[in-house]
Phi, psi and omega in degrees: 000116175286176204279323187277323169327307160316308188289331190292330188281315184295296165309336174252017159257302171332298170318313185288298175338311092038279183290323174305112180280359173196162168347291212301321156319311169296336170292326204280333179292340152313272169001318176287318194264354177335323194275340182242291212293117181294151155310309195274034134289339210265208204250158211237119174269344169307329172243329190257046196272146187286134173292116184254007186264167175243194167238113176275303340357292193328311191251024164290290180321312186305320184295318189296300227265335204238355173092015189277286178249186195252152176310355174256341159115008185248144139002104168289150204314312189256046185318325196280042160246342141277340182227114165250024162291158189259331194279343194290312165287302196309292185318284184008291171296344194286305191314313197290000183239014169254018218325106250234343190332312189277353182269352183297323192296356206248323173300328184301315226266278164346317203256331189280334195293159157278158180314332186266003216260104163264148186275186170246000185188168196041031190319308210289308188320283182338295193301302221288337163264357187264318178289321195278005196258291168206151218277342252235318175275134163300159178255094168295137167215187164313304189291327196295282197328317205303295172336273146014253176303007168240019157281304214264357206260118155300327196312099180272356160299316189314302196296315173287325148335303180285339202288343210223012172294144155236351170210152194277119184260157163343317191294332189239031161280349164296310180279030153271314164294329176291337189270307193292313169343276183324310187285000188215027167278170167267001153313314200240136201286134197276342157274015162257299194311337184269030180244124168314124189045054168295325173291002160275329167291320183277359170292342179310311181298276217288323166325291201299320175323303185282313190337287155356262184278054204252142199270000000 
């Protein structure tokens, strides 16, 4: 796929989006593109299924307050002297053996931030705790952001930069606030923004977009 090829795809999936009044639409547009956007591009919902639950400040704090976790945001040495769930120890394990443990703290941070507060590192963790915080925030990645960001770009240096991005650096932490910016816009049909997790559907959509034209 050439640069204009790309853009092009990239401007009539933005464009559909645009128009679309609820989820259910916004799903069906993969769906129109089966022919350029592949299936096995798109979020393996079998392992990724959308989180309908939240994470609160409260219950950071609860967490924090009760000796669960440390004021840094990790597991304190003696949690299992507090949580006696059995599913709580399962994740636990999971976490500790893909180790997955020092990224809980990028989650933590995330849910605890302010609107204005950007991180300096561990950008995807940060957001994804800001989305388990509130739902209204997106869940960010690479396919989302590249896709995005050459949405948003004249540039055709840009677009091959992104195209040929592989992990989200400082440099490209301004679209992540441009994008949650975009996503709570007159970009977007004011009866989808009132639809509960609208923003999953369309990282769903942008996932797969960017995947697509990823050089």
């Amino acid at each position: 796929m050439n640069p204009t090829e790309c853009k092009a795809l990239i401007t009539h999936i933005f464009q559909s989006i645009a128009v679309c009044t609820s989820p259910d639409e916004v799903d069906a547009i993969l769906d129109s593109c089966a022919d350029r956007i592949p299936f096995s591009n798109r979020v393996k919902v079998e392992l990724f299924p959308q989180i309908t639950f939240d994470l609160s400040r409260a219950d950071v704090q609860g967490m924090q307050n009760a000796g669960v976790l440390t004021k840094e945001g990790v597991f304190a040495p003696d949690w299992l002297d507090h949580v006696h769930d059995p599913v709580a120890r399962l994740l636990y394990a999971i976490a500790w053996k893909n180790g997955d443990l020092p990224k809980i703290k990028h989650i933590v941070q995330g849910v605890l931030a302010d609107d204005d507060e950007a991180p300096s590192q561990a950008f995807v963790f940060h957001q994804f705790g800001r989305h388990l915080a509130d739902k209204a925030q997106p869940i960010v990645d690479q396919h989302v952001l590249r896709a995005f960001g050459i949405h948003q770009s004249t540039d055709e240096e840009t677009w091959t930069s992104l195209r040929k991005m592989k992990t989200i650096t400082e440099a490209h932490a301004h679209l992540i606030a441009e994008y949650r910016l975009w996503l709570q816009s007159d970009a977007l049909q004011a009866l989808l923004r009132a639809a509960p997790g609208y923003a999953w559907h369309v990282d769903q959509v942008l996932f797969a977009l960017g995947k697509t034209v990823k050089s």
